[in-house]
C-alpha positions as CSV (number, residue, x, y, z in Angstrom):
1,X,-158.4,51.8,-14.0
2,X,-160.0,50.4,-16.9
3,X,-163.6,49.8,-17.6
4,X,-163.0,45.7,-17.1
5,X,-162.1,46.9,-13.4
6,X,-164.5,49.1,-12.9
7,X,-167.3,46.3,-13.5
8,X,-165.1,43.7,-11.9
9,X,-168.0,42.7,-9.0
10,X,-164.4,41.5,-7.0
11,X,-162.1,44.1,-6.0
12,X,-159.4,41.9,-6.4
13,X,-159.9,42.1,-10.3
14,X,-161.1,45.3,-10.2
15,X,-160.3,48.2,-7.3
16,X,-156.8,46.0,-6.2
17,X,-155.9,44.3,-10.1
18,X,-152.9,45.9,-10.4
19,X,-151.6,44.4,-6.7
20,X,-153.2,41.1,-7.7
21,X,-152.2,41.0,-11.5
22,X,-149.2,38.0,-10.9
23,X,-152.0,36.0,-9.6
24,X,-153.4,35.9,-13.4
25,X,-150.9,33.1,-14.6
26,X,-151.7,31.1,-11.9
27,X,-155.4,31.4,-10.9
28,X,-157.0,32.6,-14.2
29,X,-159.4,30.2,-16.1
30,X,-157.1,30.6,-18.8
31,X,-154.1,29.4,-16.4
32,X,-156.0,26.4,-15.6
33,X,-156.3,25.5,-18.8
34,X,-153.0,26.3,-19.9
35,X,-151.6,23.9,-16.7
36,X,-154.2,20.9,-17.7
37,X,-152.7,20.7,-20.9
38,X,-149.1,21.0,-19.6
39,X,-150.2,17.8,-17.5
40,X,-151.8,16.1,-21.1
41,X,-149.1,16.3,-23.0
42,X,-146.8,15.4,-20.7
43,X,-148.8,12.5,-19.8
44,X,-148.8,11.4,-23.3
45,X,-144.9,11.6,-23.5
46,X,-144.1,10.1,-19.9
47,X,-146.3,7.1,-21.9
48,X,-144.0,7.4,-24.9
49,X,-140.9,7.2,-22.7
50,X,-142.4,3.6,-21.1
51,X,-142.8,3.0,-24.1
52,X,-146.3,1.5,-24.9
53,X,-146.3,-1.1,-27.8
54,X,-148.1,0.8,-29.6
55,X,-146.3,4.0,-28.6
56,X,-142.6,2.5,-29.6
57,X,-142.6,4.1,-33.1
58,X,-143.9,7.5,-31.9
59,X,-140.9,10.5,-33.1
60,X,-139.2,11.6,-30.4
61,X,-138.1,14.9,-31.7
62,X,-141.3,15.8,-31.9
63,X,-141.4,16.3,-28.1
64,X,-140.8,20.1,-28.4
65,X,-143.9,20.5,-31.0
66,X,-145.7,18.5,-28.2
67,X,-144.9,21.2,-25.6
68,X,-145.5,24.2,-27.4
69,X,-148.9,23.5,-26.9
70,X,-148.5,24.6,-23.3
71,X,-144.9,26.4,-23.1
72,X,-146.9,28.9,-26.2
73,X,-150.5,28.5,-25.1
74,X,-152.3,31.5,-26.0
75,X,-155.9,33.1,-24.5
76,X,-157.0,32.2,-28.0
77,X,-156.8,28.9,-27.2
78,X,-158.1,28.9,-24.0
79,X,-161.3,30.7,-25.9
80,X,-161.4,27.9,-28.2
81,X,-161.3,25.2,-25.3
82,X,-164.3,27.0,-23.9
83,X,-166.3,27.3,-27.4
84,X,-165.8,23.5,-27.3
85,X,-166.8,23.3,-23.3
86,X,-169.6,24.8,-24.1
87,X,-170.6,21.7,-26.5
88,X,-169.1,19.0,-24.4
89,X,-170.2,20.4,-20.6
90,X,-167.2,19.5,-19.0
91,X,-164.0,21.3,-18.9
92,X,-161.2,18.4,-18.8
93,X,-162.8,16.6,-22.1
94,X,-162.8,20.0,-23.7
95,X,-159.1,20.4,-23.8
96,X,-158.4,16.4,-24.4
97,X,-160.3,17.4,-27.3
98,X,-158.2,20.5,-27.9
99,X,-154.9,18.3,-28.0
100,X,-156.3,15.6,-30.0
101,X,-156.9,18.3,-32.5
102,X,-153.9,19.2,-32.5
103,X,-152.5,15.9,-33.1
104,X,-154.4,16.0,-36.5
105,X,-153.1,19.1,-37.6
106,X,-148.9,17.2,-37.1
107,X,-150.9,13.9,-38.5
108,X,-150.5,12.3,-35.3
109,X,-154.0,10.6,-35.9
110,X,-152.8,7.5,-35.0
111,X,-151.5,7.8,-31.5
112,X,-154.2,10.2,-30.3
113,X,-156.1,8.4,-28.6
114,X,-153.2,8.0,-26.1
115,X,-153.5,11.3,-24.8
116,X,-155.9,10.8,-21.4
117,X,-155.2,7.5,-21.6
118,X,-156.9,5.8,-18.7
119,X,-157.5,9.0,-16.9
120,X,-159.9,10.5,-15.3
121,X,-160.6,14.2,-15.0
122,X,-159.5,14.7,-11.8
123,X,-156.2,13.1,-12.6
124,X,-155.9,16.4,-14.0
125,X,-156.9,18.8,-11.7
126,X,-155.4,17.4,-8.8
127,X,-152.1,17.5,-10.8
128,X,-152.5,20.7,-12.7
129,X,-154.2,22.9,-9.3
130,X,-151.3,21.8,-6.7
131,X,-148.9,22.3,-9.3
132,X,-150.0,26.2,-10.2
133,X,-150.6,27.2,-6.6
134,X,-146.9,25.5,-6.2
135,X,-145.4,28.0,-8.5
136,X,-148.1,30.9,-7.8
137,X,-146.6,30.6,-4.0
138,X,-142.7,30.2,-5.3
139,X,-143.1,33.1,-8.3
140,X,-145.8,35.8,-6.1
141,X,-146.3,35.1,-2.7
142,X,-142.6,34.1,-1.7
143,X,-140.9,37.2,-3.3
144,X,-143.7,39.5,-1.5
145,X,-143.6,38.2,1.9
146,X,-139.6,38.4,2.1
147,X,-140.2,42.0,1.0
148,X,-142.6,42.5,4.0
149,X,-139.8,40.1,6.2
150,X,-136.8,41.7,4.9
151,X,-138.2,45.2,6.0
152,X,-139.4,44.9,9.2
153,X,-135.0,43.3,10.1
154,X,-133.8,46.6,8.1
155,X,-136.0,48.3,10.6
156,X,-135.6,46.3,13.7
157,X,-131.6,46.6,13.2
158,X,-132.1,51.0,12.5
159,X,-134.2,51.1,16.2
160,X,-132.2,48.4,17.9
161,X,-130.9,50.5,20.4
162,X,-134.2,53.0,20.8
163,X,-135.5,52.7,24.0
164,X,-139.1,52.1,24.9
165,X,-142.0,52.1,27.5
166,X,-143.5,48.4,27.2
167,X,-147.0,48.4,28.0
168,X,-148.8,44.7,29.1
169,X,-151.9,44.9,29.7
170,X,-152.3,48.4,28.2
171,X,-149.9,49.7,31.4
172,X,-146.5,51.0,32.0
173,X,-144.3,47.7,32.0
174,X,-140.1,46.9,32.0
175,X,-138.7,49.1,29.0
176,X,-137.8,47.3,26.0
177,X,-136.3,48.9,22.6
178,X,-138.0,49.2,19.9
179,X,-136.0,47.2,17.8
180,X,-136.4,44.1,19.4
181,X,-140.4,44.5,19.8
182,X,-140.2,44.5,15.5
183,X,-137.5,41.8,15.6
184,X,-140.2,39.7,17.2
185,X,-142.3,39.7,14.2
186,X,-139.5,38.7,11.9
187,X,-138.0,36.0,13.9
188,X,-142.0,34.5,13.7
189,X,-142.5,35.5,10.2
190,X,-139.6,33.5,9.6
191,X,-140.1,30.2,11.9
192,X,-143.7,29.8,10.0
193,X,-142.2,30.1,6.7
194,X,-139.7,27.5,7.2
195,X,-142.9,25.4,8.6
196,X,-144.3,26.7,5.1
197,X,-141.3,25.3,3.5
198,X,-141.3,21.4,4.8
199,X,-145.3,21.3,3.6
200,X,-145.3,19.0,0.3
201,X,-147.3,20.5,-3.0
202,X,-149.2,16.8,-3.3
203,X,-151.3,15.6,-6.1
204,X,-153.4,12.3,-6.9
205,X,-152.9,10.5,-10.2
206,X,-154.5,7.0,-10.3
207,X,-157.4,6.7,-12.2
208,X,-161.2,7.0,-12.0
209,X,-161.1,5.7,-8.2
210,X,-156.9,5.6,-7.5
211,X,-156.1,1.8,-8.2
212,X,-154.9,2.1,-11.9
213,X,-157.8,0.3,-12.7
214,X,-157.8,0.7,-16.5
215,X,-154.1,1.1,-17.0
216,X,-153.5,-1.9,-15.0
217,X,-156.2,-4.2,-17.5
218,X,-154.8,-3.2,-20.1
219,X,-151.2,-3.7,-19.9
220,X,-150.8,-5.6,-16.8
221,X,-147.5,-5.8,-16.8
222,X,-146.5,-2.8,-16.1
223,X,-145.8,-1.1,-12.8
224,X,-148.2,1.9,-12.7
225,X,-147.8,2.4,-9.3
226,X,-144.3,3.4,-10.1
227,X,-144.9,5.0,-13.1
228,X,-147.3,7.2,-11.2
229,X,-145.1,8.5,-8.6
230,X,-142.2,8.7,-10.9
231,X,-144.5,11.1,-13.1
232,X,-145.6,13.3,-10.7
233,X,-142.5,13.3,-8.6
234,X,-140.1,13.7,-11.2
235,X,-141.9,15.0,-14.6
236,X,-144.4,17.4,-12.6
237,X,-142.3,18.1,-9.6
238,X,-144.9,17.4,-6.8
239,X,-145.6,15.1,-4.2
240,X,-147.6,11.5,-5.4
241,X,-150.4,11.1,-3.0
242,X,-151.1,7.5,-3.1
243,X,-153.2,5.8,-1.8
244,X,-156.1,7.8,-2.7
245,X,-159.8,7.4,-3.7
246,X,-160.9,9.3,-6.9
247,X,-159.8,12.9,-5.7
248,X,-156.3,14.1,-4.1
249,X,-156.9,14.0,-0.3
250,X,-155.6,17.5,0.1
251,X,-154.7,17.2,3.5
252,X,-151.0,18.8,2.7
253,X,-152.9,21.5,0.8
254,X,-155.1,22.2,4.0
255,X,-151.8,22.8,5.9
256,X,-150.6,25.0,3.5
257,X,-153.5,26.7,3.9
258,X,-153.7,26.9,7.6
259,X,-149.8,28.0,7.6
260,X,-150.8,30.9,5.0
261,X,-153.7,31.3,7.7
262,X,-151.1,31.5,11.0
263,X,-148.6,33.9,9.2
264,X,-151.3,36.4,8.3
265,X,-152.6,36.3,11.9
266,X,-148.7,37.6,12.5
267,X,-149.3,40.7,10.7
268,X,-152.6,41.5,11.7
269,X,-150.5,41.7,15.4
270,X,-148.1,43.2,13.5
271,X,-150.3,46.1,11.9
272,X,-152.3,46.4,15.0
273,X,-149.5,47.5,17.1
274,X,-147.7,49.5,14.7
275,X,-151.4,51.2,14.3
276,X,-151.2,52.0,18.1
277,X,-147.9,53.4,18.3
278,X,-149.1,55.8,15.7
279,X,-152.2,56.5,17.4
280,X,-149.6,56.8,20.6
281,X,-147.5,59.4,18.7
282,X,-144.7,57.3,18.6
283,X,-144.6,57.5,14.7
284,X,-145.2,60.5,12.1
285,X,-146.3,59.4,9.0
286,X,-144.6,60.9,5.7
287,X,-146.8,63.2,3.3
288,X,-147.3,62.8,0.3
289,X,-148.0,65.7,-1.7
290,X,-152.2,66.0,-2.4
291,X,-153.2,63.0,-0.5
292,X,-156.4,63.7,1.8
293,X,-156.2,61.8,5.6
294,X,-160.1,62.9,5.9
295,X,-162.5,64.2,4.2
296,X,-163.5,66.7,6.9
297,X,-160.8,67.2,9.1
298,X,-157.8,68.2,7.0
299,X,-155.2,67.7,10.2
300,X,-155.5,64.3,9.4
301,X,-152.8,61.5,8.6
302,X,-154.6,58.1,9.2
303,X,-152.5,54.9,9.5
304,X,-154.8,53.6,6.6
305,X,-152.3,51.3,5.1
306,X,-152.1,49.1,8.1
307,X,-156.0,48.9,8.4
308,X,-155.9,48.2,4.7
309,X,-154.0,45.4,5.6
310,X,-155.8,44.2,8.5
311,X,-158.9,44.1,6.8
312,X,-157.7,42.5,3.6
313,X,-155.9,39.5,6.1
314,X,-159.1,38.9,8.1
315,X,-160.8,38.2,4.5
316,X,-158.2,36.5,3.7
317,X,-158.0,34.4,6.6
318,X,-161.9,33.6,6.2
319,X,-161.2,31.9,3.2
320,X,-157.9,29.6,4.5
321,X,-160.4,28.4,7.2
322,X,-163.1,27.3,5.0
323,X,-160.4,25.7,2.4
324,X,-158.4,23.9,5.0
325,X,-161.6,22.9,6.9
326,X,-163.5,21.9,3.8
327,X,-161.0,20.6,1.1
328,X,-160.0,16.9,3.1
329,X,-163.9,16.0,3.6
330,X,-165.1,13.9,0.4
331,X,-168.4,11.7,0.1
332,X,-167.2,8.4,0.0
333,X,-164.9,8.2,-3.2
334,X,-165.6,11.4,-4.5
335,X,-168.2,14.4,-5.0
336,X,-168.4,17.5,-6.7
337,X,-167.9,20.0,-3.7
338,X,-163.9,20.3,-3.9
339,X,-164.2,21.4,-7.6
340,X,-166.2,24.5,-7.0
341,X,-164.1,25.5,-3.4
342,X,-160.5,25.0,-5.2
343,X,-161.3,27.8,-8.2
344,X,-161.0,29.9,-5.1
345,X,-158.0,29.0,-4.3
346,X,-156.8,32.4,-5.7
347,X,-159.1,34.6,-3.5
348,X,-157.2,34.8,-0.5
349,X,-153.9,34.9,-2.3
350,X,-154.8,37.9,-3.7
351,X,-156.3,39.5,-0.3
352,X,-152.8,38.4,1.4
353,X,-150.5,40.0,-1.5
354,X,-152.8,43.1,-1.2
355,X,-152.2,43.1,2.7
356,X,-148.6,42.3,1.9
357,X,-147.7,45.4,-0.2
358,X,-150.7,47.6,2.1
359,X,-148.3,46.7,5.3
360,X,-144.8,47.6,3.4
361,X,-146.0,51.0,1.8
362,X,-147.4,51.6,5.6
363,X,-143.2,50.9,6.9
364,X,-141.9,53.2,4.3
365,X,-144.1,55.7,5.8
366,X,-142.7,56.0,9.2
367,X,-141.6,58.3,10.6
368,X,-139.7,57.8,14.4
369,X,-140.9,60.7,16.9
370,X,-137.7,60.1,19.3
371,X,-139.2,62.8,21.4
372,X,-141.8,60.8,21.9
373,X,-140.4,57.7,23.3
374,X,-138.3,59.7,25.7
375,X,-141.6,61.5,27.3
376,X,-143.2,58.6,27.9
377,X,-140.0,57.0,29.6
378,X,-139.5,60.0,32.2
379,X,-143.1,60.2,32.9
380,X,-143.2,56.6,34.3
381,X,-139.9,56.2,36.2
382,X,-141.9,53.9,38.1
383,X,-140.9,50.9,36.4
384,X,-137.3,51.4,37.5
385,X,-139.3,49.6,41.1
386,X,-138.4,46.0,39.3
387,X,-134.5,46.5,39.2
388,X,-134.2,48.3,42.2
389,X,-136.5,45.5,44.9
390,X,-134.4,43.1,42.4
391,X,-130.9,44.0,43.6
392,X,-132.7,44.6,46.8
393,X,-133.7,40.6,46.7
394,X,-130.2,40.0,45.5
395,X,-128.7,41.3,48.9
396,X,-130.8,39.7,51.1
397,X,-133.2,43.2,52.1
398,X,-135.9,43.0,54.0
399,X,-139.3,43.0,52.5
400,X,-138.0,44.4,49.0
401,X,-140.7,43.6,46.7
402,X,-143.4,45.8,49.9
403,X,-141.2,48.5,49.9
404,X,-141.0,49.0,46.4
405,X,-145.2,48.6,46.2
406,X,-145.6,51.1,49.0
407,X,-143.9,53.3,47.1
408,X,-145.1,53.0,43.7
409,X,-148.8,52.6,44.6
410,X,-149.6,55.8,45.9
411,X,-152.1,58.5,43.8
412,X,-148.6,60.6,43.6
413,X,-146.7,60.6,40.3
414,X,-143.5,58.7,40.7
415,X,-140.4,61.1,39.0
416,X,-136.8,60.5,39.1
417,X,-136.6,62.7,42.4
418,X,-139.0,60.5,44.5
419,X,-136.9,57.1,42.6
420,X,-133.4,59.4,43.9
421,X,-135.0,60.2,47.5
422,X,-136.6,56.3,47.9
423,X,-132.6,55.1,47.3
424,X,-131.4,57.4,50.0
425,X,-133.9,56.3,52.8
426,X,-132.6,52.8,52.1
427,X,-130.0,50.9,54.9
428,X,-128.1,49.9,52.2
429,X,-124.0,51.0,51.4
430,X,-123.2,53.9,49.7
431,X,-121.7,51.1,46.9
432,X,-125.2,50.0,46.7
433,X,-126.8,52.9,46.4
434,X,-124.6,53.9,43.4
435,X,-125.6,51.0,42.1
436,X,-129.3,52.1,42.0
437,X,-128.8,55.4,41.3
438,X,-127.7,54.8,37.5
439,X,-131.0,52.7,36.4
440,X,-132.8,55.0,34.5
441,X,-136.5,54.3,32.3
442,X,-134.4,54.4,29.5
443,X,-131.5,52.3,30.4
444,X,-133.2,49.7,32.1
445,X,-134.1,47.5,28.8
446,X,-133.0,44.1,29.7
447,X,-130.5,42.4,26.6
């Protein structure tokens, strides 16, 4: 860990940095920057390719000079933009300022004061924030969370056919197998992520209160409306929120975050039962050679991982609440409260890709304890009572379901022999009872 870390006061830069470290291109002040002068210059060439009168004789070719300035943008220059931020107070001008610069140094002087044209800052950050937390979910979180996904089928297809005790309610219930109790988790893992998928990455672009104002007075002939939508549809890739007042309504951001929210409550149920199993012996935990489970009791293997995770989700999920809860409320046509909440956008990214690889080094620790599962299954042949009053039902017996509870409710222990000896007191054919006879804890797990 290095000595940055060490004084980091968040543990996502400092304890967890090197879990969190593809969150830097995305959620860094540097990335910010970088990503509102990606939107600036291609502003300024989306305005070229209209073209504005007094843009007709700009020089094509030199559209790939114009894009170094992101495509090549270097934490030197993101320095520099904050020297000058610290002159102008305000972040946006700063890097306006930075391009304009720029444009002196190719003796571009003359069309320079085309780049923010009409703009106001927040045309900016509501196109340069959806747009990295677009490619910070696409590039980090996607790739991580079909890890997490794509483990727990490899391991619901390895147990599909080990047979389980199901508790409800914290009591012996129907069997199930094991395999389909983790298939669960992906098969809602997976219908959240498609919910993920259909949410829009929207921005605003419209000027200082959404109407176009400026653009429109000064060439009124154009359609900005269209030139808008076609810009950040097309050029930037996102979704053109429109109408809007001065800020981006994020209302699809909200349900991205609330989605994020809903598929780390998943593995928070996910981690909590894989914790109990362990605790229920169910699972042995691979060793690795000089790691300590407790500092005084040297027995110890603690399903740390999956409380790693939990913890790190609930944090997580602390944030999405306030985000989604806080981002679509705006004083009338704008105030200042969204810019300081969406610089924390990062936050509980970070917790979630923590909890992410926290849950998968916790499944590439298990161990299956076979024997386990089998004990448990002949110690409670009493749930072999359902199928038994239920083919009972099916023939028409008297009173199955009273039988059944006469039988199982007793301060006795109910074994295979008392199961066997029930069957035999039954006025049922010998067929029948063959029938029963075969239904064993570990066979009776439904399809």
């Amino acid at each position: 860990m290095s000595t940055q870390a060490l004084k980091a006061i968040s543990p996502i830069d400092g304890r967890y940095a090197s879990k969190t470290s593809s969150l830097i291109p995305f959620f860094s002040e540097e990335a910010l920057i970088k990503y509102r002068v990606q939107v600036e210059v291609e502003y300024f060439i989306a305005l070229v390719n209209i073209p504005l009168p007094q843009l007709a004789e700009f020089d094509t070719t030199l559209f790939p000079k114009l894009r170094a300035l992101y495509t090549e943008f270097s934490t030197e220059d993101a320095q520099k933009i904050k020297d000058t931020e610290k002159i102008t107070n305000h972040d946006v001008k700063a890097v306006e300022y930075f391009i304009k610069e720029k444009f002196d140094n190719l003796g571009l002087q003359q069309y320079k004061e085309f780049i923010h044209f009409g703009l106001t800052s927040q045309d900016i950050n509501n196109t340069a924030i959806p747009l990295s937390l677009k490619d910070a979910m696409n590039d980090a979180y996607v790739p991580q969370f079909f890890e997490v996904k794509n483990k727990l089928e490899e391991l619901a297809a390895e147990w599909a056919d080990v047979p389980m005790l199901a508790r409800t309610h914290g009591q012996p219930a129907s069997p199930t197998r094991l395999g389909k109790e983790i298939n669960v988790y992906v098969v809602r893992l997976k219908e959240q992520f498609d919910l993920l998928n259909d949410i829009k990455s929207a921005a605003k672009f419209g000027g200082a209160t959404g109407n176009f104002n400026a653009h429109h007075v000064a060439y009124p002939q154009i359609d900005w409306k269209n030139f808008g939508a076609t810009f950040v549809q097309e050029v930037l890739g996102l979704h053109h929120s429109f109408p809007t007042t001065q800020i981006e309504h994020y209302d699809h951001m909200a349900a991205l975050f609330d989605c994020l929210k809903r598929i780390n409550t998943i593995l928070i149920d996910l981690d909590r039962d894989i914790w109990t199993y362990v605790s229920m012996d169910y699972f042995k935990q691979k060793i690795k050679k000089g790691e300590i489970g407790s500092s005084a009791m040297p027995h110890k293997v603690n399903p740390i991982d999956f409380e790693n995770s939990e913890g790190n989700l609930g944090i997580a999920n602390a944030i999405f609440e306030h985000l989604s809860a806080k981002l679509p409320i705006s004083r009338l046509q704008r105030d200042l409260t969204d810019s300081t909440v969406l610089r924390n956008i990062g936050v509980p990214i970070g917790h979630t890709l923590i909890a992410f690889q926290s849950t998968l080094k916790g499944l590439n620790k298990l161990l299956l304890n076979e024997a386990k599962f089998h004990e448990d299954l002949e110690k409670n042949w009493a749930v072999v009572a359902e199928a038994l009053q239920t083919i009972l039902r099916r023939e028409a017996y008297p009173n199955p379901y009273e039988a059944l509870k006469g039988l199982t409710r007793t301060n006795e222990a109910i074994s295979k022999k008392s199961i066997a000896d029930f069957i035999e007191t039954l006025d049922i054919s010998e067929e029948l009872k063959a029938e029963m006879r075969v239904i064993t804890p570990a066979n009776y797990t439904g399809i």
